[in-house]
C-alpha positions in Angstrom: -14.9 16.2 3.0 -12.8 19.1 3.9 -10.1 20.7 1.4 -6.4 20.2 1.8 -5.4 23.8 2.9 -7.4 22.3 6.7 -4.3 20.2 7.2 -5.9 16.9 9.2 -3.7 16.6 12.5 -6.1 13.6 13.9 -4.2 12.0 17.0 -5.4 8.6 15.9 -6.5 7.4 11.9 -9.4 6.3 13.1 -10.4 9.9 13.6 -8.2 11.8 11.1 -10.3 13.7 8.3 -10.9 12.9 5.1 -9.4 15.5 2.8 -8.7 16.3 -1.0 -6.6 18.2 -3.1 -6.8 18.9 -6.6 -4.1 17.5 -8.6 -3.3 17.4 -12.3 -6.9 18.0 -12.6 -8.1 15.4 -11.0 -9.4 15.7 -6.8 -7.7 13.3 -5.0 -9.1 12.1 -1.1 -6.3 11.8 1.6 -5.8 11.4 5.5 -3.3 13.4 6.7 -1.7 13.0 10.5 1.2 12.9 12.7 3.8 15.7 13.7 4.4 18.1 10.7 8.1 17.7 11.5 11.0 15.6 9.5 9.7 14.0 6.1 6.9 12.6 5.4 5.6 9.2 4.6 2.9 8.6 1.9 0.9 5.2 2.1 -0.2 3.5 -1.4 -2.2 0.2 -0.9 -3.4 -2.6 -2.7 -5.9 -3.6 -5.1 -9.0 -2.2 -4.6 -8.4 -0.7 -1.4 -10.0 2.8 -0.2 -8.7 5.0 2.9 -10.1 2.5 5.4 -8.2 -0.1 3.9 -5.3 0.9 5.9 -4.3 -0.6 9.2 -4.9 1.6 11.7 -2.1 0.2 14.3 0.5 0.4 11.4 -0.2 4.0 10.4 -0.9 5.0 14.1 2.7 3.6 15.4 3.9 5.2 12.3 2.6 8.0 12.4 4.0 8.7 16.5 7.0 9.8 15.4 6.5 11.4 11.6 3.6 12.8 9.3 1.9 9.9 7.3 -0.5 10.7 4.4 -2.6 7.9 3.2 -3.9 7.9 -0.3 -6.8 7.0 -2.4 -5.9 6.2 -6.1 -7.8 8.0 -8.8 -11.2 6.5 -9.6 -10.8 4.7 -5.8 -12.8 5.8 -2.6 -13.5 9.4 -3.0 -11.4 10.2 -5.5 -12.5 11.6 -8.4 -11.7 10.4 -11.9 -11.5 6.9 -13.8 -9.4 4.4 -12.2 -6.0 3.7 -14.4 -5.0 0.2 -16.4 -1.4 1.0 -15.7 0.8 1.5 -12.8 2.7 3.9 -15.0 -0.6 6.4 -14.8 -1.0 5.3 -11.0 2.5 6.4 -10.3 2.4 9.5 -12.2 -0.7 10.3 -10.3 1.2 9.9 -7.4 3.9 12.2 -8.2 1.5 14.9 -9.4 0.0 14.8 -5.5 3.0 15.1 -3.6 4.1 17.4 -5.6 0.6 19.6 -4.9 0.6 19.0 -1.3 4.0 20.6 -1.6 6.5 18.1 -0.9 9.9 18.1 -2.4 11.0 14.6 -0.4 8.8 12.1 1.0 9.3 8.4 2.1 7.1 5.9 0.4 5.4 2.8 1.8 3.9 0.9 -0.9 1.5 -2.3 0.1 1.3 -4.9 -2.5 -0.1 -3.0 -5.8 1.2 -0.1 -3.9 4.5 -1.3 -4.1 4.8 -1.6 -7.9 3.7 1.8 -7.2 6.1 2.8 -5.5 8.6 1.1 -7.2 7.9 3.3 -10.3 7.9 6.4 -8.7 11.7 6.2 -7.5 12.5 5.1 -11.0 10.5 8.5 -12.9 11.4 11.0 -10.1 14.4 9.3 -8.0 14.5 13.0 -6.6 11.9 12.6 -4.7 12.3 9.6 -2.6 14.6 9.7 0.5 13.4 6.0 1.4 11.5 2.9 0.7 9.2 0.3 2.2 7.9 -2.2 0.0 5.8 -4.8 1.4 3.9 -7.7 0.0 5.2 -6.5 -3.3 7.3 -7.4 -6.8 8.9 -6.0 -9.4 7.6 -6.0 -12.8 7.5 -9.1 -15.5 7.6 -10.9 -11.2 6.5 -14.4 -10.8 3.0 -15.2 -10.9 1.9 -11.1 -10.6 0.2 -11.6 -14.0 -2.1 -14.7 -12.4 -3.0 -12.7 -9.3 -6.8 -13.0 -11.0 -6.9 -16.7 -11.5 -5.5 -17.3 -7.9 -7.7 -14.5 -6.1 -11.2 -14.8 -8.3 -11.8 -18.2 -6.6 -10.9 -17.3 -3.0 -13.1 -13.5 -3.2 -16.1 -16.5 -4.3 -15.0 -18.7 -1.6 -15.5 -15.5 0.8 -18.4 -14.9 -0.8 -20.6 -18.1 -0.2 -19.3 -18.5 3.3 -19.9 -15.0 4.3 -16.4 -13.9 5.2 -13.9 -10.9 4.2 -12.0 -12.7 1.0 -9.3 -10.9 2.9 -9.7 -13.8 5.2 -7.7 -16.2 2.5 -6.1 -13.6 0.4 -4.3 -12.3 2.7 -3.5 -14.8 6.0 -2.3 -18.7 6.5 -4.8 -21.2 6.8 -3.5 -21.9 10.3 -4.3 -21.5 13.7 -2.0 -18.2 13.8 -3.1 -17.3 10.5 -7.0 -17.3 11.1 -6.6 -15.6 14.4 -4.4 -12.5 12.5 -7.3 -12.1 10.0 -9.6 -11.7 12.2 -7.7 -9.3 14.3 -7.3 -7.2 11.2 -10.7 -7.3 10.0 -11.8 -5.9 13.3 -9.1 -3.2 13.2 -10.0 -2.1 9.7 -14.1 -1.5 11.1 -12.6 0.3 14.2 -13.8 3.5 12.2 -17.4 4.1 12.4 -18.1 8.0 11.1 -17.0 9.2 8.0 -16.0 6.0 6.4 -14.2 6.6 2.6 -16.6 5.0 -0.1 -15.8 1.6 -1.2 -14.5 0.5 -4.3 -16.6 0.1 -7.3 -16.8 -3.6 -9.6 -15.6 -1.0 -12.8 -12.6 0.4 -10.3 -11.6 -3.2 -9.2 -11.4 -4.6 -12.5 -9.6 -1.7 -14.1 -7.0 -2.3 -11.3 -6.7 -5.8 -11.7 -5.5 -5.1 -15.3 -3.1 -2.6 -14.5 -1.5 -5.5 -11.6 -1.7 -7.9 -14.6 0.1 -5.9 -17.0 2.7 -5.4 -14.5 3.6 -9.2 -14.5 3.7 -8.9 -18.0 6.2 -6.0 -18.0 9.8 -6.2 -18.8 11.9 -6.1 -15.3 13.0 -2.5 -14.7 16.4 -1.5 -13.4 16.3 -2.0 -9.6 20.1 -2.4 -9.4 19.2 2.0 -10.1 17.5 2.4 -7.2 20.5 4.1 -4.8 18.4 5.0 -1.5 17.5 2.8 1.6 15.1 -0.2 0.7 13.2 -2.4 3.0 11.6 -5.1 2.0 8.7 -7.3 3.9 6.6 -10.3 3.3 5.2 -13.3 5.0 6.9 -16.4 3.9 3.7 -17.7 2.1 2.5 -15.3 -0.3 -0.1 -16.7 -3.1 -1.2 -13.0 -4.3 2.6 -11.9 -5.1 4.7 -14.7 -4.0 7.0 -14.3 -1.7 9.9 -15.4 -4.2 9.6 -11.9 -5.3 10.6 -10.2 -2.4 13.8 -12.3 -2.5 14.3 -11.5 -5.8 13.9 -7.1 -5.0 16.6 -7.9 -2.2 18.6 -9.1 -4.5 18.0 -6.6 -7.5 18.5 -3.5 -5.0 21.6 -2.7 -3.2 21.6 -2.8 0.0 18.3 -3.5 0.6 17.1 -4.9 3.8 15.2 -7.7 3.7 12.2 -9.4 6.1 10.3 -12.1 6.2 7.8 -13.5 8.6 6.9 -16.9 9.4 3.6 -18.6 9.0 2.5 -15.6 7.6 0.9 -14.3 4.1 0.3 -11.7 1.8 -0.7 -9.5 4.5 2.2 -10.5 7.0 2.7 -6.8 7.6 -0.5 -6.9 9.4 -0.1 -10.1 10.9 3.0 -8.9 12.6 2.1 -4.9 12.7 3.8 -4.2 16.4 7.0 -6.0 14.6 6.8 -4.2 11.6 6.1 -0.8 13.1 9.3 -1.5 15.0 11.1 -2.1 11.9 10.0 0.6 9.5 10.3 3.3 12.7 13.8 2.2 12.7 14.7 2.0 9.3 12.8 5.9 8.4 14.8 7.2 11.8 18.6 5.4 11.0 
């Protein structure tokens, strides 16, 4: 683990450092890559996910053009600390590390629990933000976000007993196209061999789990304050966060753009990635 003053300039993720920097008192683990020109773009991810949890062929198309930081929440991967109930303490955790990497405007991309991340971060410190990408997302108090245990618990069991990634389910169709995009991402996400973060542990998982749930019990926020560029994406058939909510953000937010692809899932981002990569490159350079 090396300390954030060696800035990680890996050409590809699958290379790039691990790295941490202290903030708010707690040590947070990081990737850092791409050119250090024009602003940056921070990755937050989904529930229970560590540094190798991000697609490599979205943060390396991403990151041709711009610098990209991915994240590891407190009490996640090697972070240090407890793992927080709320996305409130997530997304102030957040702010606290861009602000000690020295950032004073970032672009965000926020996967799933990421994006309720995300979401709060342009509502405490709208300052900050210069754009948005939420993906496989809602807001808070969205449909079905406060039974994302009751539909995953039997799926991650179902992954379990049949020996695959509960990924597998969770995230892709149960068709042809489907199947074949899960296992295309599985293999991306083990393209990293040396240096792997640590995975998440069973106190970490669950701790997160309440802070998604509490989220779809939450009162809506404000997203008709959110006044930068939004983009949306989804796959058209959602069971973690349905995709219902992403219609609902596009709605909420002005102007925001909205995307949704076809036979595709929670993780339809991944599914599509060259597609995707297109779109967020274009939307973070307009």
């Amino acid at each position: 683990m090396t300390s954030g003053s060696d800035v990680g300039t890996g050409a590809r993720y699958v290379e790039t450092p691990n790295l941490t920097i202290n903030a708010g008192g707690t040590v947070f683990s990081y990737r850092d890559l791409g050119p250090r020109s024009g602003v940056p773009l921070i990755l937050l991810n989904h529930w229970g996910a560590v540094l190798d949890n991000f697609d490599p062929e979205i943060v390396d198309g991403l990151a041709g053009k711009r610098r990209v930081i991915a994240t590891d929440y407190r009490g996640m991967g090697a972070s240090g600390g407890t793992a927080p109930v709320t996305v409130d303490d997530m997304a102030r955790d957040a702010i606290a590390l861009i602000r000690a990497l020295g950032f004073e405007r970032v672009d965000l991309l926020g996967f799933s629990l990421g994006g309720f991340v995300a979401q709060d971060i342009v509502l405490k410190a709208p300052e900050l933000v210069r754009k948005l990408i939420l993906a496989g997302t809602g807001p808070a108090g969205g449909i079905g976000i406060d039974k994302v245990g009751r539909v995953s618990w039997p799926l991650i069991i179902k992954g379990l007993l049949t020996r695959r990634d509960p990924k597998t389910f969770l995230f892709f169709t149960s068709t042809a196209n489907g199947r074949q995009a899960a296992k295309a991402f599985l293999s991306r996400l083990e393209t990293r061999k040396a240096n792997r973060d640590k995975g998440p542990t069973p106190m970490a998982f669950l701790r997160q789990l309440k802070a998604i749930e509490a989220w779809g019990r939450q009162a809506p926020q404000d997203l008709g304050g959110i006044q930068i560029p939004v983009l949306i994406a989804n796959g058209d058939n959602d069971i973690m966060v349905p995709t219902a909510n992403s219609i609902d953000m596009a709605k909420r937010i002005p102007g925001a753009q909205l995307v949704i692809y076809e036979d595709a899932g929670h993780g339809g981002i991944f599914q599509n990635h060259a597609d995707f990569v297109s779109k967020a490159t274009s939307f973070l350079d307009a």
